[in-house]
N, C-alpha and C positions, 0 to 999 in steps of 0.2 A: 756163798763164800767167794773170795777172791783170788784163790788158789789157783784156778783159768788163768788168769789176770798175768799170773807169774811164771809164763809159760816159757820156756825158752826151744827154738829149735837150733839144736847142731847143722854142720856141716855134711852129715852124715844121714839127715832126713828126721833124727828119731825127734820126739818132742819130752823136753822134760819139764817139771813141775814145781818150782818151792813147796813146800812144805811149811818151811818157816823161815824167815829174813836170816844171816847169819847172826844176823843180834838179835832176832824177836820180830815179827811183822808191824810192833807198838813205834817202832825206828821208820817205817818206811814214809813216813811223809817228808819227814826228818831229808832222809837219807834223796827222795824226792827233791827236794828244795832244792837242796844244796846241788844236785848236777843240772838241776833248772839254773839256779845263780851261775854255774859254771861254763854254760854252753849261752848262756846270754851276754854274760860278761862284756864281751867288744860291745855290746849292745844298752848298754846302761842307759846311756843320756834319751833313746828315743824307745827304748821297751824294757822299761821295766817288771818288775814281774810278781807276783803272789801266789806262793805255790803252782798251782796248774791253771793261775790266770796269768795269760801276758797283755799288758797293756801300751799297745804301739802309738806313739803320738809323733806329728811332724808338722812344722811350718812351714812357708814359703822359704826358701833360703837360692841365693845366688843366681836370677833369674831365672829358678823353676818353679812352679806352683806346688800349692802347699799340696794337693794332687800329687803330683810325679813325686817330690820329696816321700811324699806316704806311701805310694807303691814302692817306691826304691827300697824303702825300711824294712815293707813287709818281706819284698824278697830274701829279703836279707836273713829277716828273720826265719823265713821258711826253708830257706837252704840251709839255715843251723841247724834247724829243727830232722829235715830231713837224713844231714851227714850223721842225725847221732839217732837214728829211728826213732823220732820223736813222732806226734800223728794229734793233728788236731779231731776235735770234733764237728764237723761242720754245722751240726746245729745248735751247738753252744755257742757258735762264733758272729761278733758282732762287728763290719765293716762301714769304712766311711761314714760312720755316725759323728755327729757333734759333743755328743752326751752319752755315758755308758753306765749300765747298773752296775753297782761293787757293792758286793758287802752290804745289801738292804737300803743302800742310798744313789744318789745318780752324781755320777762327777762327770764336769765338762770342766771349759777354761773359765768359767765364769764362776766358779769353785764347786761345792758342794751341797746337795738340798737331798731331803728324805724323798723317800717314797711314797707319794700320795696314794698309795693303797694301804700302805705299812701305820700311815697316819692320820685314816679316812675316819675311823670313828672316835680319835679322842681329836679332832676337829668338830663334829658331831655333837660332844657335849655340847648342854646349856651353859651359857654364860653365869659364874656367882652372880646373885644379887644382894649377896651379904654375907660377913665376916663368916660364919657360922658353915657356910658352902664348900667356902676355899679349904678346907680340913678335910 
């Protein structure tokens, strides 16, 4: 259960617990999103975001490399993250790559393409050799 999950500690030391979201736990991705979209907001144009995925991207810009531009973003974004107890996972987490999996496919700047695992055995098939195949 995720009830852990919903734990909150006072100032006081004690820990308390949800039980259930004040609307129902069925709201909480819901209710997630939204103070994700809220706390990224300044952040739009270089991290945007999908639910509990953020996706940081930067170029070169004004005589610093696309490098320093990307670290400068991430700080950025990890000092948001930080002011509002946000908390990565560091083994979900994928840096300075070109290409990032989403969603069952890989986006870079060069756009979109599946995932050659996702798409290894209907590559696989045999080729029709007549009308009769392609059905």
């Amino acid at each position: 259960m995720d009830i852990p999950l919903t734990a909150v500690s006072t100032p006081s030391g004690m820990l308390w617990e949800w039980l259930v979201m004040p609307q129902g736990l069925k709201n909480a991705p819901a209710t997630f999103n939204r103070m994700i979209l809220h706390v990224l907001q300044p952040f739009r144009d270089f991290a945007p975001s999908y639910f509990d995925d953020i996706f940081v991207h930067s170029r070169a810009a004004e005589g610093a490399t696309y490098h320093d531009v990307y670290l400068g973003h991430l700080r950025k974004v990890f000092e948001a993250m930080r002011a509002n107890k946000l908390y990565a996972n560091l083994k979900k987490c994928v840096f300075c790559t070109l290409e990032i999996p989403v969603l069952g496919s890989y986006v870079s700047a060069k756009g979109v393409r599946a995932d050659p695992e996702k798409v290894a055995s209907i590559c696989a098939w045999p080729e029709p050799t007549n009308s009769q195949q392609l059905h």
